[in-house]
Z-matrix of the N, CA and C atoms (Angstrom, degrees):
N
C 1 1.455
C 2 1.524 1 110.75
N 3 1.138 2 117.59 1 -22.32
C 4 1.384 3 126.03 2 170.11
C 5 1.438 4 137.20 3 -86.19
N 6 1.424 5 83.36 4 -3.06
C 7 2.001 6 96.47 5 158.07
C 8 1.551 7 99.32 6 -93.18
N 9 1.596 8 132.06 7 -40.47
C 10 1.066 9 104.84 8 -169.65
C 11 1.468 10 112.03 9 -87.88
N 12 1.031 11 140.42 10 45.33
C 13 1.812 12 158.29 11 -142.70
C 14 1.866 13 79.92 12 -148.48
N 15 1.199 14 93.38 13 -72.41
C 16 1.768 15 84.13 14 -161.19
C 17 1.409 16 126.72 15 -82.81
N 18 1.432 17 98.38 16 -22.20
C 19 1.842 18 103.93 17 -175.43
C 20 1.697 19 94.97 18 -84.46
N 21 1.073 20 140.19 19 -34.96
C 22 1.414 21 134.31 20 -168.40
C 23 1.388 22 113.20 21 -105.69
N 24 1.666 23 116.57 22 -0.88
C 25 1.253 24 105.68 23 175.50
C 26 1.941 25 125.70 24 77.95
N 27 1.283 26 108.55 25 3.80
C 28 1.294 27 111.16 26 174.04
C 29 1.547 28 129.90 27 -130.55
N 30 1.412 29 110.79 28 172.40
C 31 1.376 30 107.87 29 -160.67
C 32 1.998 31 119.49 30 -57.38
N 33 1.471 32 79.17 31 -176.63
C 34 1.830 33 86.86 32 178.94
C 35 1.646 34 107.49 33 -67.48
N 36 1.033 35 128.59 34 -57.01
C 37 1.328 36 136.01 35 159.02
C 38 1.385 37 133.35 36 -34.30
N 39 1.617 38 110.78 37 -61.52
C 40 1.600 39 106.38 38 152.43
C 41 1.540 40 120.21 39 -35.05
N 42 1.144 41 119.24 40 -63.56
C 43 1.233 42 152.02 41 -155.97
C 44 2.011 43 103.79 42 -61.52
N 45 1.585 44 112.54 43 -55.23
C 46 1.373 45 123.31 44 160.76
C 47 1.875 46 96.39 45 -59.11
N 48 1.237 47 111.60 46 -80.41
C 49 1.628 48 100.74 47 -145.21
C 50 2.126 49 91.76 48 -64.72
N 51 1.053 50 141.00 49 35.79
C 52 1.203 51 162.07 50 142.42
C 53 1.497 52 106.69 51 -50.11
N 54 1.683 53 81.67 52 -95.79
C 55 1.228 54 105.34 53 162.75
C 56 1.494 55 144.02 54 -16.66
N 57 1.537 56 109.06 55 -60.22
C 58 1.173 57 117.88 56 177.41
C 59 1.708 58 118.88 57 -75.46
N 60 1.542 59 99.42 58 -26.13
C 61 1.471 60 106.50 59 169.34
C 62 1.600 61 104.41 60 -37.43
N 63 1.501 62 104.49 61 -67.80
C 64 1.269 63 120.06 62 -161.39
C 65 1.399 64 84.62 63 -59.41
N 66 0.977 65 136.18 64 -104.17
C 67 1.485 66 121.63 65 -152.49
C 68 1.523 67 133.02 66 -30.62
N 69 1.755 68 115.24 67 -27.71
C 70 1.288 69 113.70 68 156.76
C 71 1.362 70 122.06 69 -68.84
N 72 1.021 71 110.88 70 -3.46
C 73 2.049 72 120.35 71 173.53
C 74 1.636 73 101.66 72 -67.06
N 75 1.955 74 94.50 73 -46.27
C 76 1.580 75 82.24 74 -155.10
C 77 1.256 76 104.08 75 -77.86
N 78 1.644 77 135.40 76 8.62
C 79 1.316 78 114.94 77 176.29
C 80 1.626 79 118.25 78 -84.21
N 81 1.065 80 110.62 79 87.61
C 82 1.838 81 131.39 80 -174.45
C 83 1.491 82 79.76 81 -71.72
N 84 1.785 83 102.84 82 152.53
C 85 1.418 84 141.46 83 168.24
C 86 1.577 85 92.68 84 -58.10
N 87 1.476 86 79.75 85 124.51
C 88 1.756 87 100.11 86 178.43
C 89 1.424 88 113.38 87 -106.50
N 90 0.988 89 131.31 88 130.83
C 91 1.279 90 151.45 89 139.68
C 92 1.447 91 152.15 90 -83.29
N 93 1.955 92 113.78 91 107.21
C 94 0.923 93 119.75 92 -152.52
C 95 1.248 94 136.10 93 -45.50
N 96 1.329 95 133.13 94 126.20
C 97 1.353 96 143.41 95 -179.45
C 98 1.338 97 104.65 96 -45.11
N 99 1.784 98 134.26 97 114.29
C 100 1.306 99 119.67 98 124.13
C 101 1.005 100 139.03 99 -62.46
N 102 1.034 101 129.18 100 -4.22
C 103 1.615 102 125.13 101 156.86
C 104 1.595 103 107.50 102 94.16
N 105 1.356 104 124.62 103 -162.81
C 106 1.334 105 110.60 104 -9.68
C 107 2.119 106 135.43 105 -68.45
N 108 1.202 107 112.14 106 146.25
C 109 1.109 108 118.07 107 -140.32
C 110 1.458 109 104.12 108 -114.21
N 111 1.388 110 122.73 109 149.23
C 112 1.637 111 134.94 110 -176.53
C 113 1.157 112 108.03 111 -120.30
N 114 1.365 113 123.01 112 122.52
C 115 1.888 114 115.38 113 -170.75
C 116 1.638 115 84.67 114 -125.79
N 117 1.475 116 118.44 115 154.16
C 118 1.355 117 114.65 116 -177.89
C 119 1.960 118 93.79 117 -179.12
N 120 1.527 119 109.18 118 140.96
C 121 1.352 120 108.15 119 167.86
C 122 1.541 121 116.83 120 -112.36
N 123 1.384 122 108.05 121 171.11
C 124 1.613 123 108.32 122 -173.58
C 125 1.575 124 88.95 123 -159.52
N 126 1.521 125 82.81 124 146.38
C 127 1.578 126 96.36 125 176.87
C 128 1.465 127 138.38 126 -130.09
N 129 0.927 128 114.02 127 119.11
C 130 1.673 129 133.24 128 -176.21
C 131 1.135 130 138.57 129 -49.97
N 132 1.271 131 143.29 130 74.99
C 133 1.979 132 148.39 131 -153.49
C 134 1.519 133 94.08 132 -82.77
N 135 1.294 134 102.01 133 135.89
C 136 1.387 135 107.99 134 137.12
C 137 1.543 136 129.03 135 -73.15
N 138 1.302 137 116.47 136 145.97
C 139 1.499 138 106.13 137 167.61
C 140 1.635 139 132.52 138 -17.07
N 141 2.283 140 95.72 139 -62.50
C 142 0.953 141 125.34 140 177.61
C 143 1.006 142 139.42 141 -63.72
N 144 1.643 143 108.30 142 -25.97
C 145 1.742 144 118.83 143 134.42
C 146 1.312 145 153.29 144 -48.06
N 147 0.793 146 84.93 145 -21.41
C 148 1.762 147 109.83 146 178.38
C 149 1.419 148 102.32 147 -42.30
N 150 1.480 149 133.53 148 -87.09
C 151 1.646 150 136.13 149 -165.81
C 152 1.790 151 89.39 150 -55.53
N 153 0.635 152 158.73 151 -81.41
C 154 1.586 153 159.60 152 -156.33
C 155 1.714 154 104.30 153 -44.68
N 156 1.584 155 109.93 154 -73.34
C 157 1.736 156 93.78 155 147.83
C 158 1.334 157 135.77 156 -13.77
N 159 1.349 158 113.93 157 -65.53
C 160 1.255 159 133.29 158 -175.00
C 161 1.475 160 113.13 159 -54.93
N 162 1.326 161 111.73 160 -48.45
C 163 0.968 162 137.12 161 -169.97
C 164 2.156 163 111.03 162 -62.89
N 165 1.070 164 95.27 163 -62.88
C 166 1.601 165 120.14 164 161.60
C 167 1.195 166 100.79 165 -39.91
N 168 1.120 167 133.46 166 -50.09
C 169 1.852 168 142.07 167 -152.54
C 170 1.762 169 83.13 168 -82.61
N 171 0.704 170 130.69 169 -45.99
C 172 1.698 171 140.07 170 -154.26
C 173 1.656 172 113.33 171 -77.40
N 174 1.336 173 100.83 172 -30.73
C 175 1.832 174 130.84 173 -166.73
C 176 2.099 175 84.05 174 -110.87
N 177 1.120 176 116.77 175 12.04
C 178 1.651 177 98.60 176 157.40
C 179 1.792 178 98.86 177 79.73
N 180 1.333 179 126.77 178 -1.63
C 181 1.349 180 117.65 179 -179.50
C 182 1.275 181 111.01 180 -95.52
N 183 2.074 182 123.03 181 -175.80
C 184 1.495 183 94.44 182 -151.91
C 185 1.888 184 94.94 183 -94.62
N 186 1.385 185 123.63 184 12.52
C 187 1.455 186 124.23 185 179.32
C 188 1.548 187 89.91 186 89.43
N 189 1.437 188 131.10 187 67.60
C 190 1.077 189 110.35 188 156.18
C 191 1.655 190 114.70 189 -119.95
N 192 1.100 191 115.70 190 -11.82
C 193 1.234 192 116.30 191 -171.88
C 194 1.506 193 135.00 192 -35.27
N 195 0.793 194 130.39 193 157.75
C 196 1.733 195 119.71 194 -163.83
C 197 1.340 196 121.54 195 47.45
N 198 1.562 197 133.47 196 11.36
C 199 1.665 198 136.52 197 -158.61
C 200 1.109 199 94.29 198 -109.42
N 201 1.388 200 104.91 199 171.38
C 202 1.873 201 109.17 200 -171.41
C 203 1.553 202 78.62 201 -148.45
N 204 1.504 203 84.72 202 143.61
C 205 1.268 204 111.81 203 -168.29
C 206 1.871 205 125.44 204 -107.50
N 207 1.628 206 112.20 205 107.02
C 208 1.624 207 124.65 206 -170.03
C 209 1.382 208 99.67 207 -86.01
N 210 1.141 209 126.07 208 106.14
C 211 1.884 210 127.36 209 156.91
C 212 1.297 211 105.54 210 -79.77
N 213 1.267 212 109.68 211 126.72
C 214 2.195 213 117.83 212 -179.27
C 215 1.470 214 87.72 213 -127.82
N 216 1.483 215 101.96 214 145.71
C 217 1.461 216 133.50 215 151.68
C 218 1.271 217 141.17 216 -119.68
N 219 1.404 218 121.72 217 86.75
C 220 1.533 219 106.10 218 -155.57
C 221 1.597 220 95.66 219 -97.24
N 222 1.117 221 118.32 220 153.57
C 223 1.536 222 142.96 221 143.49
C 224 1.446 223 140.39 222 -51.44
N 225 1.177 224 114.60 223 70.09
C 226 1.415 225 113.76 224 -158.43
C 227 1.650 226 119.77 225 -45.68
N 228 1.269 227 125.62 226 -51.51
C 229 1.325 228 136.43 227 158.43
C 230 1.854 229 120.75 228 -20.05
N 231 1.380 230 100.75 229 -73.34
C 232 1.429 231 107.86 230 -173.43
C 233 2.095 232 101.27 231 -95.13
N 234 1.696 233 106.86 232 -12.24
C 235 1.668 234 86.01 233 177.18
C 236 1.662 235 104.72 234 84.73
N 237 1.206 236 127.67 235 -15.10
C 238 1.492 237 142.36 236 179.22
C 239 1.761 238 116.49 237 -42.93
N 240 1.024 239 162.74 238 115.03
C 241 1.128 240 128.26 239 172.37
C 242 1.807 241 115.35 240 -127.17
N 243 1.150 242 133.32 241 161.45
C 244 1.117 243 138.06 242 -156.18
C 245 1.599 244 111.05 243 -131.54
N 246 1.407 245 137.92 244 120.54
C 247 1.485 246 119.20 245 -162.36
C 248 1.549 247 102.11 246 -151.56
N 249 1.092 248 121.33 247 142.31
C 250 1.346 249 120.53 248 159.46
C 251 1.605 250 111.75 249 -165.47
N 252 1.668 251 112.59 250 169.80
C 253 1.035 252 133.91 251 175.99
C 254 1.321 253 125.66 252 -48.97
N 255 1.240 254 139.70 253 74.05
C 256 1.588 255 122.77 254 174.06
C 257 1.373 256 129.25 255 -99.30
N 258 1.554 257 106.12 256 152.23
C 259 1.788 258 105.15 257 -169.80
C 260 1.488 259 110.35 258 -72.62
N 261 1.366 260 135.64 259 24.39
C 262 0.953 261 124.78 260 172.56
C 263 1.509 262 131.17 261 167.39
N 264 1.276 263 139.23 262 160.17
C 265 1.459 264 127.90 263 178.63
C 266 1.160 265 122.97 264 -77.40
N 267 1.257 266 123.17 265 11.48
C 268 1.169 267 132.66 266 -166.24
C 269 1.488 268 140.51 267 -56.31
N 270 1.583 269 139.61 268 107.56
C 271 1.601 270 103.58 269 -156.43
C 272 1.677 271 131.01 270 -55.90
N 273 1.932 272 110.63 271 -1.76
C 274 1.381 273 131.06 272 -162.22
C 275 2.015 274 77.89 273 -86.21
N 276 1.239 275 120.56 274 -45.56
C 277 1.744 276 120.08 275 -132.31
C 278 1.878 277 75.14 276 -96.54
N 279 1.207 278 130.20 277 -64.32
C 280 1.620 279 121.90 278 -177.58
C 281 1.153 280 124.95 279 -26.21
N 282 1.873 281 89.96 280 -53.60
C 283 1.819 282 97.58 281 -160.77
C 284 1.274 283 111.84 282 -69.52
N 285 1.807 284 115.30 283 -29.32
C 286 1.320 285 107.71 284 -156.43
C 287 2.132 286 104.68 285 -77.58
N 288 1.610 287 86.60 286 -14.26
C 289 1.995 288 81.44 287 -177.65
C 290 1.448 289 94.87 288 -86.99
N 291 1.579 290 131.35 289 -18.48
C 292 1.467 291 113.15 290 -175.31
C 293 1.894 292 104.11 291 -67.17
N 294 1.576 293 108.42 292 -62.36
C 295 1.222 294 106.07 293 169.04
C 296 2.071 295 149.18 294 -33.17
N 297 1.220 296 81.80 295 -30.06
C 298 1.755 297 116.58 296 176.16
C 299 1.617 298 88.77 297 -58.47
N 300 1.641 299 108.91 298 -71.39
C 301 1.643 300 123.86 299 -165.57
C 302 1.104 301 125.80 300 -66.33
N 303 1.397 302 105.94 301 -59.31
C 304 1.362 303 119.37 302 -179.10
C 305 1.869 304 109.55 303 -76.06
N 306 1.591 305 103.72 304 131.56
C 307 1.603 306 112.11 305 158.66
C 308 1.317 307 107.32 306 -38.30
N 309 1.591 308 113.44 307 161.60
C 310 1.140 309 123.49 308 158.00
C 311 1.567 310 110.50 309 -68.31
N 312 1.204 311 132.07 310 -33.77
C 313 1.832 312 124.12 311 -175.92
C 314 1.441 313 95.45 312 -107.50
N 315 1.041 314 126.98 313 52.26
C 316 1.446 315 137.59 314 -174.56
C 317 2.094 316 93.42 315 -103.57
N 318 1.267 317 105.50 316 133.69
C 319 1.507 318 101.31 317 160.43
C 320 1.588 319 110.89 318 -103.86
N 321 1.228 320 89.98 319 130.88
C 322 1.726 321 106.73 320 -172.24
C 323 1.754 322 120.70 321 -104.39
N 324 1.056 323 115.43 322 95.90
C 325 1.530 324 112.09 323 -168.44
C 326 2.079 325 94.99 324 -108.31
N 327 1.941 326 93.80 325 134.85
C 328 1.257 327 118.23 326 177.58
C 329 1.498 328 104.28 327 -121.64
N 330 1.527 329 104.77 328 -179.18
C 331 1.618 330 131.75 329 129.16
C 332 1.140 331 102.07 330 -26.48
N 333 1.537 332 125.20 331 160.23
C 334 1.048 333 134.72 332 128.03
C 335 1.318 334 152.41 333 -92.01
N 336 1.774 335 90.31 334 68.51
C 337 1.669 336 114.60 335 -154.10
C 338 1.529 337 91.65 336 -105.32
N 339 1.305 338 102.28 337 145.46
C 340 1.294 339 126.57 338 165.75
C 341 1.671 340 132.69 339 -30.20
N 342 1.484 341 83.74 340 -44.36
C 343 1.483 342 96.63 341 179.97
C 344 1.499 343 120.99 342 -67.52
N 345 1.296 344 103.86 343 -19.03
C 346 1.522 345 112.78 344 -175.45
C 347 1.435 346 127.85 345 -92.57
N 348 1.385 347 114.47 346 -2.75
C 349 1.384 348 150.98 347 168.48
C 350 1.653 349 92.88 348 -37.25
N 351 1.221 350 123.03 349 153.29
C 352 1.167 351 142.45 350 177.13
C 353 1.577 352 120.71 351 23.60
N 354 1.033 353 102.14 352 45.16
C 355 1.903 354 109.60 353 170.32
C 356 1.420 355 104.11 354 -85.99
N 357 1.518 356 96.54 355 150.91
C 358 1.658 357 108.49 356 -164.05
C 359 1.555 358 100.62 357 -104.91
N 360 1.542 359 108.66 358 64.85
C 361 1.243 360 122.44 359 -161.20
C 362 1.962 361 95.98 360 -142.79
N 363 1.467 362 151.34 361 144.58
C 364 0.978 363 138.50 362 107.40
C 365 1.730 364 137.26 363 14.83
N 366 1.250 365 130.27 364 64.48
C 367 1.150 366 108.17 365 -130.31
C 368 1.749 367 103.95 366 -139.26
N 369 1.389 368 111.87 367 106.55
C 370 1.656 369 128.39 368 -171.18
C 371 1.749 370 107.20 369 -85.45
N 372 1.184 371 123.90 370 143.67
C 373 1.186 372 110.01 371 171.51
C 374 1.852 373 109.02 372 -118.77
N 375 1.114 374 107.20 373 170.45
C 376 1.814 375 105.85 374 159.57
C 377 1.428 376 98.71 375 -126.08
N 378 1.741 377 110.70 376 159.53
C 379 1.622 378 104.36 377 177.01
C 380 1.025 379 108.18 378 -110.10
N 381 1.386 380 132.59 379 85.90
C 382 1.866 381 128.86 380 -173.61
C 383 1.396 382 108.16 381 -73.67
N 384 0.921 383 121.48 382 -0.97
C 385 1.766 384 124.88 383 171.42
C 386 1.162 385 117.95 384 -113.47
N 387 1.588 386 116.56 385 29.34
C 388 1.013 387 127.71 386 135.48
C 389 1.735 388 130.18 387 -156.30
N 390 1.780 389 88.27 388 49.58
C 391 1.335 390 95.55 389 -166.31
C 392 1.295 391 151.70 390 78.21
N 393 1.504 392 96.20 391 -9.91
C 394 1.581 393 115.96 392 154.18
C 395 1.279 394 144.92 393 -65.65
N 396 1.413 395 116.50 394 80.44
C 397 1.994 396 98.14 395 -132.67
C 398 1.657 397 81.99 396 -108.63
N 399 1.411 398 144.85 397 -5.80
C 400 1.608 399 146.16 398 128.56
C 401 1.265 400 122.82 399 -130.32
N 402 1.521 401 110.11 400 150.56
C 403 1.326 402 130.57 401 -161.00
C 404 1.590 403 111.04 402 -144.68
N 405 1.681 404 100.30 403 68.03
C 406 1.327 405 116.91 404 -170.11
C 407 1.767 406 107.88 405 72.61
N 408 1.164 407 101.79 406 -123.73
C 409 2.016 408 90.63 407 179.30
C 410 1.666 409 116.81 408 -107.09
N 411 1.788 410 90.20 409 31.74
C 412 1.382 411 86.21 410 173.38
C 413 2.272 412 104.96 411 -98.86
N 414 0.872 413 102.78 412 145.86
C 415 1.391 414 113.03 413 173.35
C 416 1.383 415 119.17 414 162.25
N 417 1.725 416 112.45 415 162.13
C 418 1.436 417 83.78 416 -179.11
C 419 1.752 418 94.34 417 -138.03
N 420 1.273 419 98.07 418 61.92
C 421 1.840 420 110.92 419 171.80
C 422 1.293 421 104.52 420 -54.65
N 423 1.377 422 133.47 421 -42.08
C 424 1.522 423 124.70 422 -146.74
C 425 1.621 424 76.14 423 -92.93
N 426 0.950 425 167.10 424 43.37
C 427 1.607 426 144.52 425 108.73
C 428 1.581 427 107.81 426 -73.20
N 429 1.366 428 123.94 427 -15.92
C 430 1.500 429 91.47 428 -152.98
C 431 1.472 430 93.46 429 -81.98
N 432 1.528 431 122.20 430 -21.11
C 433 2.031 432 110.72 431 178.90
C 434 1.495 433 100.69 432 -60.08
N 435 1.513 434 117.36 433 -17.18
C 436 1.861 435 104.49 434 177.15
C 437 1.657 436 108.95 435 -72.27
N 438 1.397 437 104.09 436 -45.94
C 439 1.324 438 98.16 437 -170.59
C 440 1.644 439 119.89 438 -72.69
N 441 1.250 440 84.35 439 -32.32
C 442 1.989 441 92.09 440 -178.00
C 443 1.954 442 104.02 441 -65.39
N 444 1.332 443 119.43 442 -22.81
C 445 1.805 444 125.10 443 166.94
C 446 1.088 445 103.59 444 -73.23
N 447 1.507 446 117.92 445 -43.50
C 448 1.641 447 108.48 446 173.14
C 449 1.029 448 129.89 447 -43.24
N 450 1.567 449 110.58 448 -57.10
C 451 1.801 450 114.35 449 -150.28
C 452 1.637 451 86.20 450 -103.06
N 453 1.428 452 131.07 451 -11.16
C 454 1.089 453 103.47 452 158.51
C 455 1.838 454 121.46 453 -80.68
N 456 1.362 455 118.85 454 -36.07
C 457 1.626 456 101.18 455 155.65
C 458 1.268 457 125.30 456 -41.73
N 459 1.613 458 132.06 457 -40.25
C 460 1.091 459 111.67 458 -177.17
C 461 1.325 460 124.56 459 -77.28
N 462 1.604 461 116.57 460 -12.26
C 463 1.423 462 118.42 461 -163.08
C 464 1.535 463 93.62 462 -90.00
N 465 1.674 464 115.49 463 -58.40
C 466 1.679 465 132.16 464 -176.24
C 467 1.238 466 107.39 465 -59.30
N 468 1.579 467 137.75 466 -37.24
C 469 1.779 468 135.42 467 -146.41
C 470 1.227 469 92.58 468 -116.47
N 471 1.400 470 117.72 469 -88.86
C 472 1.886 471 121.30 470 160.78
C 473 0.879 472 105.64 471 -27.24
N 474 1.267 473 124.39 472 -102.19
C 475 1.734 474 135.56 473 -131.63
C 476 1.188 475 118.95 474 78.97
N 477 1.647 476 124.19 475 -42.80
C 478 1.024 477 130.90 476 160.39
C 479 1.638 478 130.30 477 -125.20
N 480 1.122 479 116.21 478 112.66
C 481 1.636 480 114.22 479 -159.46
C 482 1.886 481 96.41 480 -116.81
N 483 1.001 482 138.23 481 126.46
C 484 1.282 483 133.28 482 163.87
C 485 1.281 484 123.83 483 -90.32
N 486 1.652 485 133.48 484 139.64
C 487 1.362 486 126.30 485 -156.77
C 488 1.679 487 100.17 486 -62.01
N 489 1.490 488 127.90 487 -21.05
C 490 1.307 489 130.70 488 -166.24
C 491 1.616 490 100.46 489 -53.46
N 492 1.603 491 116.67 490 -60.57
C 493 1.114 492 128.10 491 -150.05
C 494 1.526 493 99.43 492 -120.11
N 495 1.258 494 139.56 493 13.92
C 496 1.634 495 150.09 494 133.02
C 497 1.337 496 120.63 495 -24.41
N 498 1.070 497 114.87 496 -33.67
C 499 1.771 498 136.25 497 177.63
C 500 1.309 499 98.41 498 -56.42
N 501 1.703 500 123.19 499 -68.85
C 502 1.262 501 141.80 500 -131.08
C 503 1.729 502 89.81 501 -67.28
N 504 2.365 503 86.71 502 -57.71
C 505 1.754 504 96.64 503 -170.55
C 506 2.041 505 113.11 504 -38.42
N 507 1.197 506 99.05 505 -41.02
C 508 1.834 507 119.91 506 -168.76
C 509 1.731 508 83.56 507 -48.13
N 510 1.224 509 110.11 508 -71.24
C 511 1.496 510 111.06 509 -140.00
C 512 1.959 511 91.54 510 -64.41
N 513 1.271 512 126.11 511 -37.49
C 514 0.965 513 142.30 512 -167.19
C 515 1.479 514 96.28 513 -62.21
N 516 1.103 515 136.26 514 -47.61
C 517 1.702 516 140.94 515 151.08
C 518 1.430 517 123.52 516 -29.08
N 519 1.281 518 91.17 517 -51.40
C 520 2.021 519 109.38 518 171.78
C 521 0.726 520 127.60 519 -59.50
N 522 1.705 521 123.82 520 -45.69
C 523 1.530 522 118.81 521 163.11
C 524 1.138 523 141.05 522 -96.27
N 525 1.829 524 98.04 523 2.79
C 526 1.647 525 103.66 524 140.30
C 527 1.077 526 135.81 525 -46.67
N 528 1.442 527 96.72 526 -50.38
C 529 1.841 528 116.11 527 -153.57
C 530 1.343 529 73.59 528 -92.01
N 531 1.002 530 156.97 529 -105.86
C 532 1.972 531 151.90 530 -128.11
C 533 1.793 532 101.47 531 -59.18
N 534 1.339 533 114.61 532 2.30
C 535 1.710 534 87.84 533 166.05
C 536 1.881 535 85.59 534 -166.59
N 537 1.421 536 95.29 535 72.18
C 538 1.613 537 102.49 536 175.00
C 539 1.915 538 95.19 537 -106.24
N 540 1.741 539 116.13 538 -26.18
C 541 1.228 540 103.75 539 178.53
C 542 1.832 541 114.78 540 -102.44
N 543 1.755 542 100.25 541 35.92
C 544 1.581 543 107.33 542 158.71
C 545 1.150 544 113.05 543 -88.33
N 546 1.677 545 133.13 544 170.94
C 547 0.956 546 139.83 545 -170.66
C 548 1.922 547 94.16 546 -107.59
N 549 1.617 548 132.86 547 170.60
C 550 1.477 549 125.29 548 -165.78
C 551 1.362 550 108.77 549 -79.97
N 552 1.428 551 105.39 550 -26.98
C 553 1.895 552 109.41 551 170.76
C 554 1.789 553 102.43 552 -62.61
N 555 1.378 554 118.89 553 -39.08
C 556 1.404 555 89.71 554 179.45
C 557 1.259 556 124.98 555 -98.94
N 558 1.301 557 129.89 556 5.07
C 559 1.340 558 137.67 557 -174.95
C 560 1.681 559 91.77 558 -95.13
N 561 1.330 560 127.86 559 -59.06
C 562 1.651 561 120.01 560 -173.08
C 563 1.683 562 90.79 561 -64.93
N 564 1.231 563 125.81 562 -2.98
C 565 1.989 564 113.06 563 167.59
C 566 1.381 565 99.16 564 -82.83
N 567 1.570 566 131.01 565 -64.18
C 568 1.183 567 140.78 566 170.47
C 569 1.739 568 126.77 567 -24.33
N 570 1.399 569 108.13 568 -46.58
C 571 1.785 570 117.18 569 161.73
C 572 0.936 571 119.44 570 -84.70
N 573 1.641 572 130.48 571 -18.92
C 574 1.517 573 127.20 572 158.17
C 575 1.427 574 126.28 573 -43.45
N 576 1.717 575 101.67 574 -52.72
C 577 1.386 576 126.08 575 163.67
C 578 1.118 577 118.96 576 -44.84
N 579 1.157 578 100.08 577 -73.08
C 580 1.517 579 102.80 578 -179.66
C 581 1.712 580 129.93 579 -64.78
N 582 1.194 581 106.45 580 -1.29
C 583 1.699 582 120.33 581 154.07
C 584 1.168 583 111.59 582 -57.13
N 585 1.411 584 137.23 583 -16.85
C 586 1.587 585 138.16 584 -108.33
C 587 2.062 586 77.40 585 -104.52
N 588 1.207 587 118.23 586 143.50
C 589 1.920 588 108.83 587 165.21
C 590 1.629 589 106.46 588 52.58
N 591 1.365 590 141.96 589 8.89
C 592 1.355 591 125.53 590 -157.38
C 593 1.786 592 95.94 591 -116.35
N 594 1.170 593 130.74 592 109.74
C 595 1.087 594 131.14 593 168.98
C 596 1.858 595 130.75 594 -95.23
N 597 1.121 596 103.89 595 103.28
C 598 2.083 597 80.21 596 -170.49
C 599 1.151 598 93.79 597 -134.08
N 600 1.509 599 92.96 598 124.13
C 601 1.921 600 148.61 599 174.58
C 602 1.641 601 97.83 600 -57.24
N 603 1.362 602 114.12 601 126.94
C 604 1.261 603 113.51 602 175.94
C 605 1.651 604 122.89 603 -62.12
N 606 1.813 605 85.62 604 -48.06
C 607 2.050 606 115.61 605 158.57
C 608 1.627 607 104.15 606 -37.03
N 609 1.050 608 131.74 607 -50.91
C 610 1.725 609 145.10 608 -124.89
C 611 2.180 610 85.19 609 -105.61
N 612 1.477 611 99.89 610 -57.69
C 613 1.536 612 83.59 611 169.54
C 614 1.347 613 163.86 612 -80.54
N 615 1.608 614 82.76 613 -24.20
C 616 1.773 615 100.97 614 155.16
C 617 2.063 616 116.59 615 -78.60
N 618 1.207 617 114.76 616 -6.85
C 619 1.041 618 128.42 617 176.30
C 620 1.765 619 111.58 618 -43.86
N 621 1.741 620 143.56 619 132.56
C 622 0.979 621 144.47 620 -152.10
C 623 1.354 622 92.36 621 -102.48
N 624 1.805 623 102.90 622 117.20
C 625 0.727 624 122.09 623 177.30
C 626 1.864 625 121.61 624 -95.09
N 627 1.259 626 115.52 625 20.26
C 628 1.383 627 133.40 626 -147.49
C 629 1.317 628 143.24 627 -14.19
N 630 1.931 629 84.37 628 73.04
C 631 1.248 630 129.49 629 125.82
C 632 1.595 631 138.22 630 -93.54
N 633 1.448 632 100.58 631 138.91
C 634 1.666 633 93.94 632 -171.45
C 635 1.972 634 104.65 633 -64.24
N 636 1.307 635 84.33 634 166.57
C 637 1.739 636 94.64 635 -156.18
C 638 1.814 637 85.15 636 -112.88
N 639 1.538 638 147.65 637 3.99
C 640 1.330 639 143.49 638 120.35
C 641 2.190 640 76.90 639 106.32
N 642 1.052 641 105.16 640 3.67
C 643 1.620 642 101.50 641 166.60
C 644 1.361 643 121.08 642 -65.71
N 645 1.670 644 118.87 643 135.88
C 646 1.114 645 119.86 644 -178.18
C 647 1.614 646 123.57 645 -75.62
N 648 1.112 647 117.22 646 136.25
C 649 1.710 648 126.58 647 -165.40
C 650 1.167 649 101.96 648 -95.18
């Protein structure tokens, strides 16, 4: 954000909602994964969470408190992956982003979490809660190099990411990682495209999305 501050001459604000333009460009029309497919969640602390976490961990819970929660699906075949912000672990809030992504004859390998129980999907599990980390070609290793780029952007690049605008960073990951092996002629073709019908309201993005925005009171 601080090249476009100095090379163009304008504010901090210009300069962010800039920014995000470009990144709503790069979300090109997606198309569902046949798979076979890796679904897996990871979760996001605030700084300010941390002792409350801690705290949870101490009282026998799994330390999630205050975390916001990233569901990823990568594509083993093409390496593709798909990620976003959801309000919750829920088997209603999982299934509906596994279904969105994944084909219907798509094979879908998880955790062996609860939530994932009866999807109308092909469906392998691993048991990491009890040490089962593969179970023939079920596993879902090829997320953890997503998540380990993640939480190191947020700790090394951010520093500070708020669950409000956590979404944006996610998607901003996605269209790294889905066209990191293009060359710059086709990726500046790829955000051209994807400019194509996309309008975003300056009003429309700072707009409360209710999530806390991690601003000091």
């Amino acid at each position: 954000m601080r090249f476009f501050c100095s090379e163009f001459g304008v504010s901090q604000k210009s300069a962010w909602f800039a920014l995000h333009r470009l990144r709503k460009a790069g979300e090109n029309r997606q198309v569902m994964f046949s798979g076979p497919v890796e679904v897996d969640e990871s979760y996001m602390r605030r700084e300010e969470a941390k002792e409350a976490c801690e705290q949870d961990a101490q009282r026998g819970g799994e330390g999630v408190v205050g975390k916001t929660v990233v569901e990823g699906m990568k594509e083993r075949e093409t390496n593709e992956i798909r990620a976003e912000v959801v309000s919750a672990t829920k088997r209603t809030t999982l299934q509906v982003f596994l279904m969105e992504h994944a084909a219907p004859d798509a094979v879908v390998y998880t955790e062996g979490v609860a939530a994932y129980r009866g999807i109308a999907r092909t469906h392998g599990t691993a048991r990491y809660s009890v040490g089962e980390y593969t179970c023939d070609q079920a596993h879902t290793n090829g997320l953890a190099s997503l998540w380990a780029l993640m939480k190191r952007g947020y700790v090394d690049i951010y520093r500070k990411t708020s669950p409000r605008h956590l979404g944006q960073c996610v998607k901003k990951l996605q269209c790294c990682h889905n066209v990191r092996e293009k060359d710059i002629l086709e990726r500046m073709e790829a955000i051209m495209t994807g400019m194509s019908l996309k309008r975003l309201l300056y009003r429309e993005w700072i707009a409360d999305n209710g999530l806390p925005c991690g601003a000091r009171s």
